[in-house]
C-alpha positions in Angstrom: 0.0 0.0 0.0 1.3 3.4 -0.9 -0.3 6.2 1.1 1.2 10.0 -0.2 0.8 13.5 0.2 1.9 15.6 -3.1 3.0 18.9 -1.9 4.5 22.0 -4.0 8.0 20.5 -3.4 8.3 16.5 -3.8 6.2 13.6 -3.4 5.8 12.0 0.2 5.5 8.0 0.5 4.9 5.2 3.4 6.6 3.0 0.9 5.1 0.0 2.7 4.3 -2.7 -0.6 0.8 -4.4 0.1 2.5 -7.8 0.9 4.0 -6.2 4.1 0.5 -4.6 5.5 0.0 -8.2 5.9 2.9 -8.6 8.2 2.5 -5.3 10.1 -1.0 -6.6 11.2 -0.2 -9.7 12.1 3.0 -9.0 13.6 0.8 -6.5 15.7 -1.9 -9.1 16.7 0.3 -11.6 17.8 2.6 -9.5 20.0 3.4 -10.8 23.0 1.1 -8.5 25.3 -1.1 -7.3 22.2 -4.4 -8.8 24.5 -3.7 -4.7 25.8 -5.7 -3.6 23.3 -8.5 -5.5 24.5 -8.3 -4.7 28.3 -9.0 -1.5 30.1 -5.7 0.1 28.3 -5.5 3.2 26.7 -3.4 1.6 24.2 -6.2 0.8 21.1 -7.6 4.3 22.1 -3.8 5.8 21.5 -3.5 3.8 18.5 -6.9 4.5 16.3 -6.0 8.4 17.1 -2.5 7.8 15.7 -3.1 5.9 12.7 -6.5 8.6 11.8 -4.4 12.0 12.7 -1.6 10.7 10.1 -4.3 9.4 7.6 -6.0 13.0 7.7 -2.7 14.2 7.2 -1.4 12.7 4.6 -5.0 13.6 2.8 -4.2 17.2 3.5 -7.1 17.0 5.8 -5.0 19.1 7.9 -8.3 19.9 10.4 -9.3 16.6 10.9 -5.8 15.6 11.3 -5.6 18.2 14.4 -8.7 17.0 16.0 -7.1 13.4 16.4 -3.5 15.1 17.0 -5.8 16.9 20.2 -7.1 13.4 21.8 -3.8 11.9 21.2 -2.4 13.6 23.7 -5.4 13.6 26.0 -5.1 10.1 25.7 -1.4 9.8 26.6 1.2 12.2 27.4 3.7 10.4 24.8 0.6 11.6 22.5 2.9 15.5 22.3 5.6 13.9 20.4 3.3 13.1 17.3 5.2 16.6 16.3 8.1 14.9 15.4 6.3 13.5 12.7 4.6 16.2 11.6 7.8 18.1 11.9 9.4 16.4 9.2 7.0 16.3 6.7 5.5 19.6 6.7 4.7 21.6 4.5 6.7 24.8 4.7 4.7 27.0 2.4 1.4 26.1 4.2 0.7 27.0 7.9 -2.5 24.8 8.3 0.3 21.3 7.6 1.6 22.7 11.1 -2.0 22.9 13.0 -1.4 19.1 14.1 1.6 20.0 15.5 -0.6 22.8 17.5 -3.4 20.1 18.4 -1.2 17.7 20.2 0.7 20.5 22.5 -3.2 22.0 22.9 -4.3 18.1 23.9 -1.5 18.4 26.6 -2.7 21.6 27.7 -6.3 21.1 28.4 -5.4 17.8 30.2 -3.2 19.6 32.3 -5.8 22.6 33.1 -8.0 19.6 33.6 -5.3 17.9 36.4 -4.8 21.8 38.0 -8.9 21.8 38.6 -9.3 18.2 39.8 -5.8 17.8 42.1 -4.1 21.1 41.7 -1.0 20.1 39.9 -0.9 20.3 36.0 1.7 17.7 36.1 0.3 15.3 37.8 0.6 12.6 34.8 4.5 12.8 36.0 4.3 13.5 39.6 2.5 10.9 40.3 4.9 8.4 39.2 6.2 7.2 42.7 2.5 5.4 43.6 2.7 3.0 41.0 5.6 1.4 42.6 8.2 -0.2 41.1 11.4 1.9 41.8 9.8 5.0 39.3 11.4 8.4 40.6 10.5 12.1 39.3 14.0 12.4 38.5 15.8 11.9 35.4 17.1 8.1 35.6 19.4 8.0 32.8 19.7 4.7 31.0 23.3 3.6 32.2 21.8 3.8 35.9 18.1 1.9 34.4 20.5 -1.0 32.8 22.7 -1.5 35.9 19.6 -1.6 38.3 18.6 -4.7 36.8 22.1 -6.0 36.3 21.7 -6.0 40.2 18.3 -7.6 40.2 20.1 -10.4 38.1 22.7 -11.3 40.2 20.9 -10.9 43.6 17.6 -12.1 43.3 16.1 -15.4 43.6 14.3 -16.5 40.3 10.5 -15.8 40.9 7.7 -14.3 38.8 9.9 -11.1 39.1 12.9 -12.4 38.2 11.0 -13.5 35.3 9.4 -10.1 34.5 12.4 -8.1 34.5 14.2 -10.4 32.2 10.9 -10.0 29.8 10.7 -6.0 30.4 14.8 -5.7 29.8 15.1 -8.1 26.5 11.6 -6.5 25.4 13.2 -2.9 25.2 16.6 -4.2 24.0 14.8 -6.1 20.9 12.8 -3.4 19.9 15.1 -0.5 20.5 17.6 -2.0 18.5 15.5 -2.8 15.7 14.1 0.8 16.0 17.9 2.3 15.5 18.6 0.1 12.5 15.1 0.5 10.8 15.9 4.7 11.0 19.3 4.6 9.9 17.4 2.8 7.0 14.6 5.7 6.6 17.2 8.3 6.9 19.7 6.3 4.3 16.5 6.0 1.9 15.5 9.7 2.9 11.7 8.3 3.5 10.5 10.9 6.0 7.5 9.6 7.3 9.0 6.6 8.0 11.8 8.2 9.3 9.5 10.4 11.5 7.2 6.9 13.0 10.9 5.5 13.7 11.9 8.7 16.0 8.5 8.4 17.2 8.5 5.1 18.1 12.0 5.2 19.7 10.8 8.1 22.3 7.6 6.1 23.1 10.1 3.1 24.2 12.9 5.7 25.7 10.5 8.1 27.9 9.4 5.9 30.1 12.8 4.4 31.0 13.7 7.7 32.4 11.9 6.9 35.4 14.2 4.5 36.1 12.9 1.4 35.1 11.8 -0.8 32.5 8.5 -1.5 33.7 5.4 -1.8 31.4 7.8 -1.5 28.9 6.1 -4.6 27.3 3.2 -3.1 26.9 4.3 0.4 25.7 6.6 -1.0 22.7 2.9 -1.6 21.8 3.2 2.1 20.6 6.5 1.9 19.0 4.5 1.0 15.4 8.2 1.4 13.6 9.1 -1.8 15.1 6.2 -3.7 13.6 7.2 -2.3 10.0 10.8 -2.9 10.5 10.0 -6.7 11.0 7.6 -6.7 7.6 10.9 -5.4 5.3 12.4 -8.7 6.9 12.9 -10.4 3.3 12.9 -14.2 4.6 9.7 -15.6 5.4 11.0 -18.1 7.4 12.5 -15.7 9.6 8.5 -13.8 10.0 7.6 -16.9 10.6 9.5 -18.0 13.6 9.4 -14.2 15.0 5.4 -14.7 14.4 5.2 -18.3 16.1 7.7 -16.8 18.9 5.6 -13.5 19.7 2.5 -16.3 19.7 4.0 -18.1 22.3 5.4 -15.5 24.8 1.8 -13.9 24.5 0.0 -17.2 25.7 2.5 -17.1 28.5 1.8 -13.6 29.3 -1.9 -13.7 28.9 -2.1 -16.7 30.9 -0.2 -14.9 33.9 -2.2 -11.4 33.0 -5.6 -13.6 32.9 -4.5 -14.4 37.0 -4.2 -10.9 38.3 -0.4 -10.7 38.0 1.2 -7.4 36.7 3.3 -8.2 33.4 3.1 -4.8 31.4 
């Protein structure tokens, strides 16, 4: 499938062929904690606002795009950085390709007005961080400190459920960040700028939350990180999307199964 926006300049492409839609969807559906989209998650919410606000944009339905750009980010904080996107395929010459841009900081701000009424801090989304437990901090954890916290959880822990957890949440982030970083080193190589722009996207949705200091629920927000999923569909050996397919079916009955008991595992 080739979606494109003709502008006074060049000729923007998703070159994604209509043999790899197949993939992305699939790839999608069985991912190991893809049952999210089917709980009481933001996540499907986030995801039909991304996927219409870049639709609309790519139309030049700049307006409609700007309406979804405004729930994204009243949906999820992460929902701001659809910008970078935007910012990389605008439209210089026309103001109105910059109004999504506008919608998602405007999203941000009536959420925050909204958090000032209800508990009198606009950035609560943040501040909050400390009640859900699991080592988050309102400081900047940088990823060095994140990686060696669970380095110690490795070699001091008994193996238990969260033993088992932290290995999922730490190879989770590894294998999709670093398919991330080589999938936009190949946007920017091919100069594909929408593709470059989900790729950056993507990589702050996995990075941002790992600045709390932890890698938790990071299975469930690589949900978000939609580069990864085409990354895996330019994967040119079917046999390898294959094995990845049967492998992201099996860690997600594992998951499920745990998730279907009450425990926490994203």
């Amino acid at each position: 499938m080739y979606l494109y926006q003709n502008t006074d300049i060049q000729c923007l492409e998703i070159k994604v062929p209509d043999k790899n839609i197949f993939w992305i969807i699939l790839f999608l559906i069985a991912f190991p904690t893809s049952f999210f989209f089917n709980s009481l998650y933001t996540e499907s919410l986030f995801l039909m606002f991304f996927v219409l606000s870049l639709y609309f944009y790519l139309k030049k339905k700049y307006l409609l795009s700007s309406v979804f750009s405004i729930f994204l980010s009243l949906t999820k904080f992460i929902g701001i950085f659809v910008s970078t996107v935007y910012l990389l395929i605008s439209d210089k010459k026309k103001a109105i390709s910059f109004f999504p841009i506008l919608g998602s900081i405007l999203g941000l701000f009536i959420y925050s007005a909204f958090l000032y009424k209800t508990t009198g801090d606009p950035f609560f989304f943040f501040n909050s961080q400390p009640f859900f437990g699991g080592n988050r901090s309102t400081d900047i954890i940088l990823f060095p400190q994140v990686i060696f916290r669970y380095l110690k959880i490795f070699l001091t822990q008994d193996f238990n459920f969260q033993y088992f957890i932290a290995i999922v949440e730490i190879a989770f982030f590894l294998v999709v960040f670093i398919t991330l970083l080589v999938f936009t080193y190949y946007g920017v190589k091919k100069k594909e700028r929408i593709l470059t722009g989900v790729n950056v996207f993507s990589l702050i949705n996995l990075i941002l939350p790992t600045l709390t200091g932890t890698f938790q629920s990071i299975p469930r927000y690589a949900l978000l990180s939609l580069g990864f999923f085409i990354a895996l569909s330019f994967i040119k050996n079917d046999l390898i999307k294959v094995a990845i397919f049967l492998t992201f079916i099996l860690f997600h009955v594992i998951l499920l199964s745990f998730f279907s008991q009450g425990y926490f595992v994203g």
